[in-house]
Structure formats: C-alpha cells, structure tokens
C-alpha positions as CSV (number, residue, x, y, z in Angstrom):
1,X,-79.3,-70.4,-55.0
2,X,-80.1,-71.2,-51.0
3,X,-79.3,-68.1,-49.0
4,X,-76.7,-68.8,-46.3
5,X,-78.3,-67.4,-42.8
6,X,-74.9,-66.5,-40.7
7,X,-75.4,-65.1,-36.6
8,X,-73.1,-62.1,-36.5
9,X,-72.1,-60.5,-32.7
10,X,-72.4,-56.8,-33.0
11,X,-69.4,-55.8,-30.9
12,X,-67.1,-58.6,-32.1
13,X,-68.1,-59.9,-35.8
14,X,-66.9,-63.2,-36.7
15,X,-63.8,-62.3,-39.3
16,X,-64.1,-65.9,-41.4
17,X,-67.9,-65.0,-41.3
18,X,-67.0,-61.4,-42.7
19,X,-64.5,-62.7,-45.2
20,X,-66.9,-65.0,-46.9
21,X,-69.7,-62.4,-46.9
22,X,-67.4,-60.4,-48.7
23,X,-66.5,-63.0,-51.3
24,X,-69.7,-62.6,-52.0
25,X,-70.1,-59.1,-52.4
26,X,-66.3,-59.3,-54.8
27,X,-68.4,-61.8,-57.0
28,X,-71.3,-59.5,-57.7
29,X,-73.7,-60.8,-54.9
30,X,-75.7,-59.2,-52.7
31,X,-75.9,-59.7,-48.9
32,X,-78.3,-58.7,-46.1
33,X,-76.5,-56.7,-42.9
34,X,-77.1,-54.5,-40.3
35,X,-76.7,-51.0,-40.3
36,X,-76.8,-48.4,-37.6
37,X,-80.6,-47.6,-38.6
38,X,-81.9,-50.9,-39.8
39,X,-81.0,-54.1,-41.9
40,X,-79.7,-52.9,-45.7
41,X,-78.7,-54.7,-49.2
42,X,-75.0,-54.9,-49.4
43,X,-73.2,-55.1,-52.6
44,X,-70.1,-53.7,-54.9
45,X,-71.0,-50.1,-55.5
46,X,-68.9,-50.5,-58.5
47,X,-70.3,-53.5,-59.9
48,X,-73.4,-52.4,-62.5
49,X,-75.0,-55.8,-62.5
50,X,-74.9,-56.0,-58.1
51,X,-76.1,-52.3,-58.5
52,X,-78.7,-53.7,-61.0
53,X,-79.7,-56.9,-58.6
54,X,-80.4,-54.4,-55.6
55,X,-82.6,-52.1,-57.5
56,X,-84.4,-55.4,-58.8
57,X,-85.0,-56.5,-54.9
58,X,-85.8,-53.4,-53.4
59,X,-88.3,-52.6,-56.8
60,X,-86.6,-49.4,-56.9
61,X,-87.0,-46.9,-59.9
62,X,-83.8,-46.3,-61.5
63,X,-84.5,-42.6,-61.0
64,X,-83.5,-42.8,-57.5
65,X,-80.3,-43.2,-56.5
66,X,-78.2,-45.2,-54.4
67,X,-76.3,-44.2,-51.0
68,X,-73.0,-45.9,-50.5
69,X,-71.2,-46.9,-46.8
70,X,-67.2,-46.6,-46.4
71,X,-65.4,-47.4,-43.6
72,X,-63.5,-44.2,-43.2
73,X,-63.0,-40.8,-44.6
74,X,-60.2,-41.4,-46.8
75,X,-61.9,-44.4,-48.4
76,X,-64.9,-41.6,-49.1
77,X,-62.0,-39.6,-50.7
78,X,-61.5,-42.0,-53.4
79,X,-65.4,-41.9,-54.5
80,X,-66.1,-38.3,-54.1
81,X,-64.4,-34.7,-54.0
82,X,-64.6,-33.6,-49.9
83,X,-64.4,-30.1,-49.4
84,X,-63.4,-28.9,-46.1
85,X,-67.2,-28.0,-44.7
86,X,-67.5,-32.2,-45.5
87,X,-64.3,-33.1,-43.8
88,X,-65.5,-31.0,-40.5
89,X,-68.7,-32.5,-40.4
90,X,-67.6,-36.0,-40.8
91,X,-65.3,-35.3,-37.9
92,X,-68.6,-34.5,-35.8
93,X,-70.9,-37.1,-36.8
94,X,-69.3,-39.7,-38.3
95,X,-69.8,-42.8,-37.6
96,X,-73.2,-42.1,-37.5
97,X,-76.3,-41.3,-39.2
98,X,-75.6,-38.5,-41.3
99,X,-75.1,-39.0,-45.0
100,X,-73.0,-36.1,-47.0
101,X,-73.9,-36.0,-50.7
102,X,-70.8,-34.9,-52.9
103,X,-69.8,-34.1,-56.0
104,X,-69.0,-37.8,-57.6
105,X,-65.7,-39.1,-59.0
106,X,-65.9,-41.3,-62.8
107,X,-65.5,-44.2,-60.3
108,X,-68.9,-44.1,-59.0
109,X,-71.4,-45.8,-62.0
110,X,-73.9,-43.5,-63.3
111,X,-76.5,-46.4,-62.6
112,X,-75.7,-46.1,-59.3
113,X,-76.5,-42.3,-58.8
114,X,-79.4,-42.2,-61.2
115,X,-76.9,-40.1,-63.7
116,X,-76.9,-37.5,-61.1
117,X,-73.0,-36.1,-60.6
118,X,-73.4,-36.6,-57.3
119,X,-73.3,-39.2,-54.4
120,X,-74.4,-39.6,-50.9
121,X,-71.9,-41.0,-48.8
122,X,-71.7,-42.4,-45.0
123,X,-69.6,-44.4,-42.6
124,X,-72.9,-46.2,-40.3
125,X,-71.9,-46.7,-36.8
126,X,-72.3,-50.4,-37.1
127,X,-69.1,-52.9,-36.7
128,X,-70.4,-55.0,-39.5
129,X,-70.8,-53.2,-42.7
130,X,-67.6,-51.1,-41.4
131,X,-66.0,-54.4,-42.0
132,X,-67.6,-55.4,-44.7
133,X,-66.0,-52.2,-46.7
134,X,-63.1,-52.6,-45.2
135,X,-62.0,-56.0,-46.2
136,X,-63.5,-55.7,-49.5
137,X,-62.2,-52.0,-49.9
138,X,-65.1,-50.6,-52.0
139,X,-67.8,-48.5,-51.0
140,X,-71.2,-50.8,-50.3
141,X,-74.4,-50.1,-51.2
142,X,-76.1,-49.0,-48.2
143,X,-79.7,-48.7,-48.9
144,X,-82.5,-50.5,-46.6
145,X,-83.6,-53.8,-47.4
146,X,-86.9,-53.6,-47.8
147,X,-89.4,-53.3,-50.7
148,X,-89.9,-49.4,-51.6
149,X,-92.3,-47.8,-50.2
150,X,-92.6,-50.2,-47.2
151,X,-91.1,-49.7,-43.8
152,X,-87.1,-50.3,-43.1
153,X,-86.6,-53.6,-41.6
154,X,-85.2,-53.9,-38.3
155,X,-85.1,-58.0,-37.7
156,X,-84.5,-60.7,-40.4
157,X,-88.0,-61.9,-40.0
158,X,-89.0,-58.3,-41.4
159,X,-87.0,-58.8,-44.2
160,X,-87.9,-62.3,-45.3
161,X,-91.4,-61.4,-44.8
162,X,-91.2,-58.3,-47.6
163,X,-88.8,-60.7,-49.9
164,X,-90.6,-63.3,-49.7
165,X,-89.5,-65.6,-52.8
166,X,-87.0,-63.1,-54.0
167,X,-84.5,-63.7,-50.3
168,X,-83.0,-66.8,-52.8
169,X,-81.6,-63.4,-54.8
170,X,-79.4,-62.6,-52.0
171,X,-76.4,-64.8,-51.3
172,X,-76.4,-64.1,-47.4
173,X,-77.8,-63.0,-44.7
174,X,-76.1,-61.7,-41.2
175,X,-78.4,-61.6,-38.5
176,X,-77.2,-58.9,-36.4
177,X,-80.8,-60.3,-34.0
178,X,-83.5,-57.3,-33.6
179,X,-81.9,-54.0,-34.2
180,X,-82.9,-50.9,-32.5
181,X,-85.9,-49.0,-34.2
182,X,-84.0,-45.8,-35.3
183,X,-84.7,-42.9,-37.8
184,X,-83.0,-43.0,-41.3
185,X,-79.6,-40.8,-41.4
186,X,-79.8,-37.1,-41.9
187,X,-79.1,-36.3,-45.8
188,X,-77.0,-33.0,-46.4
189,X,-76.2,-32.0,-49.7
190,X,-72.6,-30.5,-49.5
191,X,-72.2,-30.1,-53.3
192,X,-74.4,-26.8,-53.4
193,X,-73.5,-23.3,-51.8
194,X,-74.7,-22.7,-49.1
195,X,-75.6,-26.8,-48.0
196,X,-79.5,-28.1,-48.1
197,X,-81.2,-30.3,-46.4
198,X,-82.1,-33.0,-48.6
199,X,-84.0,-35.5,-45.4
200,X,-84.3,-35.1,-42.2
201,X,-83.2,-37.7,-39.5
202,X,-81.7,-38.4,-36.5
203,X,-79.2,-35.8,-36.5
204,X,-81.4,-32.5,-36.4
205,X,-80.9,-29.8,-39.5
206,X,-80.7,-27.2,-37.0
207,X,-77.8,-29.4,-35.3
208,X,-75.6,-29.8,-38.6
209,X,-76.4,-26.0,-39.5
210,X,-75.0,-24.8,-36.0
211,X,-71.7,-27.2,-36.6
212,X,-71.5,-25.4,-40.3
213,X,-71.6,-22.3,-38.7
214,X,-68.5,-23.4,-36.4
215,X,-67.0,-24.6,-39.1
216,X,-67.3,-21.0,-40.9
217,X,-66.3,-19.4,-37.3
218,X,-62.9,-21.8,-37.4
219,X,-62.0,-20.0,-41.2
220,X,-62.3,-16.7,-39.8
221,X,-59.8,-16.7,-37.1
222,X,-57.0,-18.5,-39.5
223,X,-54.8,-16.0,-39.9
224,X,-54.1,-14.9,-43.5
C-alpha cells in the first residue's frame, strides 16, 4: 500500500483532507498526525486489529497500554467514568497536555489498555487530531509515532527515518511541517484516592495538585 503524504494548515485543516484521513481510520487504518507534543499514530481505539497494527509499528509490548485523544469531555464520557475531581481538571487544562487516567467503560478493548480497567484519556490542543475524532466520533489512539524507546518525532522526516520500510503500514500521513519540541503530557491517575502522578510533563505535578486542592476548597463551601 503507497502511503498518501497530505500538507495540513494547523489553524485551518483542509476538511476533504480530514474526511478522507478519517475514512481511513473507520476502515481499520492507521494515519500519521500531529499532536500538541509531537507527530502520533492515529487509529480506531475500538478497532482490535488498528490497535494491533499500531503496537506492531511502534514495536510496543502489549503490556503497555495505549492513551486515547477525544475531542471534548462528553466524548471522554462515553469511554470512561469522570468523576467530578476529572471534570474540574479538564476544565483547567484541557485542551492541553494533561492526560487523566480513568476507570474504563466495556467499550474500551482490553488490548487496548493492556487488560488494565483503566484508561488515559486527553483532548491535545491540536486542530487536527481534534477533528480527526470528531468526524469519525471515536476516541483515536494518541500515542507517538515513533519506534519505542526512541525519541518522539516532531517533523515527518523523523518519522520516516525511524519507520523506515514499515511507513507503507500506515495509510497516511499529515504533515503538520516541523512541530514545536515539547514535553509529553502530564499523566494523573484519577482512578485512585487521593490521585498519583503517574509522568511528569509539561503541566507541573505541583501545578495539578494546587488545582485539586481548589477543587477540594470548591466542595467545602457548597452548602449542604
């Protein structure tokens, strides 16, 4: 299969470019797009065998799991149970780098999650995959597209250069140009009492623990 290379503008996306990238992704194919920190492999998140043909590209053990993007919080509603500490930091950082690890619904594949009964879930602050989910309306995998253990890609030449034979695996690529070099998103672990850092990233710990301490400040002057 000969990859289709596609220009995108990253304020104002081509929609018939968009549309036919996500054909692609509704038929079980995987697509290269930018992100808000870096180029990532796009696919159904609730397709096993586009689940199976990312973890094949990236050479990804099975034991670790996949993050998916939406394109708003409701859409994250439908893969995962929000409580209200998740809702009040995806009011504060989202779009953005932060990624909120929940407890899954029986949507979500186990293959997807690495059987764990979670999932980590983010809206990027990128146009692009935003629209991607949107017109397709499922959540996208949203890991980097690069070769484990290697360094996130942040132009299409990085990424061709780490695929090397294996870019005819991925239906297309949209080249966003050079993204900014950015640290990965911040992952928070919501489904535990009290919340735990599970990476840190651009958004601080000590940042999100100050907004959860807001958040627990709001409860308190509710009245009964």
């Amino acid at each position: 299969m000969k990859t289709k290379m596609e220009k995108v503008n990253a304020a104002s996306p081509d929609e018939r470019t968009l549309e036919r990238a996500a054909g692609l992704i509704m038929k079980g194919e995987v697509v290269v797009c930018p992100t808000d920190s870096g180029y990532a492999f796009s696919a159904n998140a609730l397709d096993t065998r586009a689940i199976a043909k990312v973890f094949y590209l990236k050479g990804r053990a099975s034991s670790n799991p996949v993050h998916v993007a939406v394109h708003s919080v409701e859409e994250a509603e439908k893969y995962a149970h929000l409580n209200d500490a998740a809702r009040y930091l995806a009011d504060h950082y989202l779009p953005g780098a932060l990624t909120l690890v929940l407890p899954k619904k029986d949507t979500i594949p186990v293959a997807l999650v690495a059987g764990l009964d979670t999932v980590g879930i983010r809206i990027p602050d990128n146009r692009v995959i935003q629209r991607l989910a949107e017109i397709t309306g499922k959540p996208l995998t949203a890991t980097s597209a690069n070769i484990s253990g290697r360094p996130a890609t942040y132009s299409i030449d990085e990424v061709t250069a780490q695929l090397g034979e294996n870019l005819e695996l991925v239906a297309m690529v949209l080249d966003q140009g050079p993204l900014k070099v950015r640290e990965v998103s911040t992952i928070v672990d919501l489904s535990v009492t009290p919340p735990q850092l599970i990476r840190q990233g651009r958004i601080s710990w000590l940042e999100v623990r100050e907004t959860l301490m807001m958040f627990e400040k709001s409860k308190e002057k509710k009245p009964e």
